[in-house]
C-alpha positions as CSV (number, residue, x, y, z in Angstrom):
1,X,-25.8,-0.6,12.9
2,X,-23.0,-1.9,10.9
3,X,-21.3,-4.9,11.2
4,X,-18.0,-3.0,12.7
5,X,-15.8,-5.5,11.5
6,X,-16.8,-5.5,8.0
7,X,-16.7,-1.6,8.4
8,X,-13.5,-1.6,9.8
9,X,-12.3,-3.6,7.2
10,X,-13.7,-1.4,4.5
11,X,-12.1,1.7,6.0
12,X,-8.5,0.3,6.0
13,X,-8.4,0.5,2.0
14,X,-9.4,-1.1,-1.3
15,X,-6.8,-3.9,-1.2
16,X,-7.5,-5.0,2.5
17,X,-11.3,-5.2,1.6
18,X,-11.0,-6.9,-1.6
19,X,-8.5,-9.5,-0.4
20,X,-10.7,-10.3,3.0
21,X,-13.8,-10.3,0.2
22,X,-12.1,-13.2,-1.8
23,X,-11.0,-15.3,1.2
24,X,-14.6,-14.8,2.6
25,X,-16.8,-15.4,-0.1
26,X,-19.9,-16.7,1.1
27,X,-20.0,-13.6,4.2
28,X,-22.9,-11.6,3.2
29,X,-20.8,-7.8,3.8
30,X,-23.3,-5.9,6.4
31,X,-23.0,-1.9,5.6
32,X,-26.4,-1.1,7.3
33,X,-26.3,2.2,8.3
34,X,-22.6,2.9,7.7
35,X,-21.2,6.4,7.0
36,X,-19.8,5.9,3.6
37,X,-19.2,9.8,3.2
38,X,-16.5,10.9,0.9
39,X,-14.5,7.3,1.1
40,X,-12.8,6.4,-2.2
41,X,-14.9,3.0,-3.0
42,X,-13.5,3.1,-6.4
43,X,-12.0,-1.0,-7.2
44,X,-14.0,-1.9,-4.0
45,X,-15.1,-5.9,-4.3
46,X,-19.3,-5.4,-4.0
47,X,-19.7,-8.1,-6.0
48,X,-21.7,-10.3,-4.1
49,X,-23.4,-7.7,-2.1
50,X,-26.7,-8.5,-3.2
51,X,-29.8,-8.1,-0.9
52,X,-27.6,-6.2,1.7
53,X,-29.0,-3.8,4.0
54,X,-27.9,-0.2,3.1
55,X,-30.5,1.3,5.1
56,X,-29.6,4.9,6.5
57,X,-25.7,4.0,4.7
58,X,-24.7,7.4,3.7
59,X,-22.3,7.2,0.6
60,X,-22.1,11.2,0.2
61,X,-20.0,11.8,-2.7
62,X,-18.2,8.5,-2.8
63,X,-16.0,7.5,-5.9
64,X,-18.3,4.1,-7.4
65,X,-17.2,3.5,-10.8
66,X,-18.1,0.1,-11.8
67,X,-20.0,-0.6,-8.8
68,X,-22.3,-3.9,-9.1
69,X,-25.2,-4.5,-6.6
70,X,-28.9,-5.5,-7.1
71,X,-31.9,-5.7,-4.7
72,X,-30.0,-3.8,-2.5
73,X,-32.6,-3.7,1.2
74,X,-33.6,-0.2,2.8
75,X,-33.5,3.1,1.7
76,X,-29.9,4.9,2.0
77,X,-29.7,8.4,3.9
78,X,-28.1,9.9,1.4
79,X,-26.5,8.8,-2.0
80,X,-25.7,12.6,-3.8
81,X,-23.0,13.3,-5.9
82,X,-22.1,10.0,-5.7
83,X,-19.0,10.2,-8.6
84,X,-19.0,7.2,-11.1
85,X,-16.2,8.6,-13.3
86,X,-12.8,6.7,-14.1
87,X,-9.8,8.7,-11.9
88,X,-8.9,11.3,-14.1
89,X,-11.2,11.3,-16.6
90,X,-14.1,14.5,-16.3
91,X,-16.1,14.0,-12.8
92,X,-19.3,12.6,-14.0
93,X,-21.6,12.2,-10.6
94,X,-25.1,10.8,-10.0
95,X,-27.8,10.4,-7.4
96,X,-28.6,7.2,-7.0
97,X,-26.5,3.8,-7.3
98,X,-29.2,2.3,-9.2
99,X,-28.6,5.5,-11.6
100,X,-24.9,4.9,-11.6
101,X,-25.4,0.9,-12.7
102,X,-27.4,1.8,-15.7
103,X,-25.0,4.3,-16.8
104,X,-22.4,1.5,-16.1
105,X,-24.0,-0.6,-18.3
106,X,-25.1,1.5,-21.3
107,X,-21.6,2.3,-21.9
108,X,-20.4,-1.5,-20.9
109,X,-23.3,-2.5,-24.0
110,X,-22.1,-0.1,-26.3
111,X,-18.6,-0.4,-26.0
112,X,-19.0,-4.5,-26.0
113,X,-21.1,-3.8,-29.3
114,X,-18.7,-1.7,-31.2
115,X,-15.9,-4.3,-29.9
116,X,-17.8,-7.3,-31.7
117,X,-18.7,-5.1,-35.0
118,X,-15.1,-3.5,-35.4
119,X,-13.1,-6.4,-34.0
């Protein structure tokens, strides 16, 4: 189960999450087996949330662009069309959130590449 408060955090919005995240730092977020289906987690704080249980977390079609976790514990239940497109722009979605990191950072690396050669 999910930590309810952290999940009842997460569920009242972007800002009320990311503030709580910053005046919490060193609380390790605990999303195991939360039903992440079809929220908005696009500007959602994960920094941070590194070895956290996701196990049987479903995160259905969730909006993750720019999402940044590693060694993430457990297997989610589900993770489809998870959609790592900027609002507005084409919806580009993905499988995996391990998928949706590299993509992340292929464009981050080639964008910070043609930055340094045309700047």
């Amino acid at each position: 189960m999910p930590n309810q408060k952290h999940l009842r955090i997460l569920r009242q919005g972007v800002e009320v999450w990311n503030k709580w995240r910053e005046e919490n730092p060193y609380i390790k977020p605990d999303l195991e087996m939360a039903d992440l289906r079809r929220m908005d987690l696009f500007g959602v704080n994960f920094r941070g949330i590194v070895r956290t249980s996701v196990e049987n977390t479903t995160f259905t079609g969730c909006l993750i662009y720019g999402i940044s976790t590693w060694d993430l514990q457990g297997e989610p239940k589900d993770q489809s069309n998870l959609v790592i497109s900027f609002k507005g722009e084409p919806k580009i979605t993905v499988d995996t959130i391990e998928v949706a990191q590299f993509i992340y950072l292929c464009f981050a690396l080639s964008n910070s590449r043609y930055s340094r050669k045309n700047g």
